[in-house]
N, C-alpha and C positions, 0 to 999 in steps of 0.2 A: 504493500500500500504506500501510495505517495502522502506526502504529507499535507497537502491539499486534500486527498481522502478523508485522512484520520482525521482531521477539522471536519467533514461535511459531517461523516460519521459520526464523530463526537459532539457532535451539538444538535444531530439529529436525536442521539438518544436522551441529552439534558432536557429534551422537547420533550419528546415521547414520554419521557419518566413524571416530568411536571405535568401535561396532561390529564396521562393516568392516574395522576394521584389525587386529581382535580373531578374530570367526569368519565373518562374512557376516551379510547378510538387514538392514543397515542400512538402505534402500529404503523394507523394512516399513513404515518409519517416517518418512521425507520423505514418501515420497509421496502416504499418507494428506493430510500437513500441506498438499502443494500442492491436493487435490482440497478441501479444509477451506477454503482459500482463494479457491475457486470455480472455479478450472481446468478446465474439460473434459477426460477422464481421458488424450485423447491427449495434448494439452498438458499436462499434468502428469507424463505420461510422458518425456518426452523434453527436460521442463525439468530434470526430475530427473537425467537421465541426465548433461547440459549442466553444472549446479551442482555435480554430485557428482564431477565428476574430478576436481578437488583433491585430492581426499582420497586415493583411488586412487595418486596420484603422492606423496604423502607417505609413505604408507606402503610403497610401492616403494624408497623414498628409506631410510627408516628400513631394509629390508630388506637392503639393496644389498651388505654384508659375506656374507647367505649366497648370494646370487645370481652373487655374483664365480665360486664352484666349479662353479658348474650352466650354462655356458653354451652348450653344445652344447641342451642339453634345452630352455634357455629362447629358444633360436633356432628350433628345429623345433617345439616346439608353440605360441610364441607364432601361426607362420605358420598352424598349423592354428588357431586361434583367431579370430586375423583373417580368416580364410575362413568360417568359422561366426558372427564379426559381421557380416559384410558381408549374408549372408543374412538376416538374423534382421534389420536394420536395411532392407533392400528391402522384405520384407515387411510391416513396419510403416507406412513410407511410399508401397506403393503398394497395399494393400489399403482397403478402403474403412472410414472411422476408425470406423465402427459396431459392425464385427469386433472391434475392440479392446476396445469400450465394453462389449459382452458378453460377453469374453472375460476382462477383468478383475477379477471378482470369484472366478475361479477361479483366475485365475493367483495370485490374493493366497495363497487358501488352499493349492493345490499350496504355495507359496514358505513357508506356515507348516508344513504336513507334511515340511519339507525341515530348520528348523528342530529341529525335535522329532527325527526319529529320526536323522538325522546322525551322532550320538556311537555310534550301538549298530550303526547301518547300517556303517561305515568300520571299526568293530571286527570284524566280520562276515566282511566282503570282507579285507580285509586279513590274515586271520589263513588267508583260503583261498588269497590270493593268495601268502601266504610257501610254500605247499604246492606249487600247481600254476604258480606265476609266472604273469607279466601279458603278453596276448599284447598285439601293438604296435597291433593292432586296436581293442580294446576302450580302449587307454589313449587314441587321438588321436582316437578316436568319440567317445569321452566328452567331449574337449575342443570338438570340434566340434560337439555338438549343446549343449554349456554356451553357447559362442561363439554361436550364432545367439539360445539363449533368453534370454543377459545382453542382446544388443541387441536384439531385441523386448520385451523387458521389464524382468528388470534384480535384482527384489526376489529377495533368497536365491541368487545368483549365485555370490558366495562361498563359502557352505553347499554348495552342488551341484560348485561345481570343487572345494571343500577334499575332499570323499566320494571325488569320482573319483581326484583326485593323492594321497589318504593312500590309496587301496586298491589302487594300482595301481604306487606306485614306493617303492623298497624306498632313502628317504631318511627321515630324524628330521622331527618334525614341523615342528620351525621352519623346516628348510629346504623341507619342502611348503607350510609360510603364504607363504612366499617367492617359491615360483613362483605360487599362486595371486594373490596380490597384484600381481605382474608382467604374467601373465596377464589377471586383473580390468582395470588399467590400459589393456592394448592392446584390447580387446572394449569399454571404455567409450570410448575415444580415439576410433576408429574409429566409433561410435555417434555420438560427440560432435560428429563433423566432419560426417557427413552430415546429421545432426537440424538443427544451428547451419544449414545451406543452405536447408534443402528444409522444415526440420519446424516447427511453431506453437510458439516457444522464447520463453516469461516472462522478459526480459532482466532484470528489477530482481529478480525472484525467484532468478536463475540470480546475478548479484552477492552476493545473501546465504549464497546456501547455499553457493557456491565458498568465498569467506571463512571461515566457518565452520567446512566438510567439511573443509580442507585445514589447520585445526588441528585438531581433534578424530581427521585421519587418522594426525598426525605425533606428535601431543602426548597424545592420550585415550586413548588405548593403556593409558596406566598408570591411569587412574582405572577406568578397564572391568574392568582386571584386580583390581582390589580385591574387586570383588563376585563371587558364585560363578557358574559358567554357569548351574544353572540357577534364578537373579535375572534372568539377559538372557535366556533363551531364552523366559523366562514374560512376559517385558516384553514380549519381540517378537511374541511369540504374539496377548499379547489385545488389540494395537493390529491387526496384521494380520486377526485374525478379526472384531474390530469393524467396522472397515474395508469388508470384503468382504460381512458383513449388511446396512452400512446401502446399499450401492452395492446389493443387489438388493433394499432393501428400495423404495429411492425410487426404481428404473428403470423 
């Protein structure tokens, strides 16, 4: 890597990790950076996933005063989560990596539709969910298919379990960033461990972004929070749809 790399790199993942530690959908924006690097989209995948838990554990870390009261909840749906990465990581590495290669330009733009309507969608559910309660179905479903699509993929993971845990549990929002961010941690852990085996994992790229993600997870919190959501959501946006044209433009 040139050293004009390690800078793109490296501040792509102080992003991503500030981000996620914020709403989700930080990915949006590594991973573009890995594929800009030359990566093949698997590898870039799974480097990503590798680099990015730092940040994940920092911000678990910062969390851990609301997570001390929720530990029944964060013991039964981390294990559903875990079962929903385990899947979503099989999948990935035993499907043939073409699947991926074609499948990734959707998955970006789903991951920016997740973005976008998040705030109006979670107001929604939420406001039906104080009405008719949450059945236990719909809540550890929701975890479980987050858990399989954060380890097959990864971008907007955050966004998509923040939706399901603010429409479904009748907690304050920070204490739902809390389990999300917990949650997040054990679905990318689990990713992390089998990718690092089995998967085509950019070691010196996975050095920078860990670095990085695991300040920007613990520390960027506050600079994120300075700007309004939607400054990050329209950041996230045009880097993810850019993204996702040019990968069908040149496939």
């Amino acid at each position: 890597m040139t050293l004009a790399e390690i800078v793109v790199i490296a501040l792509a993942g102080f992003v991503a990790g500030t981000i996620n530690a914020v709403a989700g959908g930080g990915s949006l924006l590594s991973f573009p950076a890995l594929l800009w690097l030359g990566l093949p989209p698997l590898a870039a995948n799974v480097t990503n996933t590798v680099g990015l838990l730092p940040g994940y554990l920092g911000t678990a870390l910062a969390y851990r005063r609301e997570l001390a009261g929720q530990r029944r909840l964060a013991v039964v749906s981390g294990l559903v989560a875990l079962v929903g990465a385990g899947l979503g990581a099989a999948l990935l590495l035993l499907l043939p990596p073409d699947v991926f290669t074609r499948a990734v330009p959707f998955l970006l733009v789903a991951g920016c539709v997740l973005i976008v309507v998040q705030p109006r969608l979670s107001r929604l559910l939420r406001a039906r969910t104080r009405t008719e309660g949450a059945h236990p179905v719909w809540t550890y479903g929701g975890i479980l298919v987050a858990g399989a699509y954060g380890a097959y993929f990864g971008a907007g993971l955050g966004v998509m379990l923040f939706a399901v845990l603010a429409t479904v549990l009748n907690l304050a929002l920070q204490e739902v960033n809390a389990i999300k961010g917990w949650l997040s941690l054990l679905i990318n852990t689990l990713a992390a461990i089998a990718f690092a085996v089995f998967g085509p994992v950019h070691w010196v790229a996975v050095l920078v972004l860990a670095t990085t993600s695991l300040a920007g997870g613990h520390l960027g919190g506050r600079l994120a929070r300075r700007l309004s959501d939607q400054v990050l959501r329209l950041c996230v946006l045009a880097v993810g749809i850019a993204s996702a044209s040019w990968l069908v433009a040149t496939s």
